[in-house]
N, C-alpha and C positions, 0 to 999 in steps of 0.2 A: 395836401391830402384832404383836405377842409370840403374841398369842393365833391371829392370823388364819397364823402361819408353824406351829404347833404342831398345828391342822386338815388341816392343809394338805400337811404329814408323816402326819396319820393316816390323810388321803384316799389317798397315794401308796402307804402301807401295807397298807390292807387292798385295795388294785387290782392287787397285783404276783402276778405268774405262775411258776410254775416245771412245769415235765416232769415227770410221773409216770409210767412202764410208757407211754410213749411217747404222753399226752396232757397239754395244757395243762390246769393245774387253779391256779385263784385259790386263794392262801393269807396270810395277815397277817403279811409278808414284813418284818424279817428274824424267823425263830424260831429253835429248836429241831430236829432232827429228832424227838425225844420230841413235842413239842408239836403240828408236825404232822402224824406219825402219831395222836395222840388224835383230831386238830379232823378227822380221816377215819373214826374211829371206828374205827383200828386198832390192837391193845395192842399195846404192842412188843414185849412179849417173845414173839409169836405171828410175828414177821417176821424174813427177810435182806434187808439194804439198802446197794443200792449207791449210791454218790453219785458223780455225774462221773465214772463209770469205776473206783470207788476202794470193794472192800468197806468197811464200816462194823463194827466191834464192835459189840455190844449196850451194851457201857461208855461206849461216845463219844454214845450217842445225846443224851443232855444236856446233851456240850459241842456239837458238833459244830452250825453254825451255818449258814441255808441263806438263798441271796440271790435276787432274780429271776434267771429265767434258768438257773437248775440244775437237773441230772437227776435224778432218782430213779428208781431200778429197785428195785419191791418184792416179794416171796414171801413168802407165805404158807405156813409150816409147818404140816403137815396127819401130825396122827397116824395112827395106823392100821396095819393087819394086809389 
């Protein structure tokens, strides 16, 4: 039954939602914010991100650990003249 609870965790996983810029987006919930920022195809070091209200350093993006149900506010840094 070991194996049918371990599926079963992976199905809840990759079904869990969090808020992004103010839409629901499926993500394989718990990660990283590094991890996903990638799995959206956005490098990190290219972003500012808020979590729940709460800026983000560029340093925490690899602890910093995100559940269902949490916000993300993302910007994109845009060089230029």
């Amino acid at each position: 039954m070991e194996g049918l609870g371990c599926c079963l965790n992976c199905l809840k996983r990759m079904q869990s939602e969090l808020i992004a810029n103010g839409k629901r987006v499926g993500a394989p919930l718990p990660c990283s914010i590094h991890q996903f920022l990638v799995s959206q195809g956005l490098p990190p070091r290219s972003v500012v991100v808020e979590h729940n209200g709460e800026a983000v350093a560029p340093s925490e993006f690899q602890e910093r650990q995100l559940k269902a149900g949490d916000r993300l506010e993302i910007v994109r840094i845009v060089a230029g003249g």
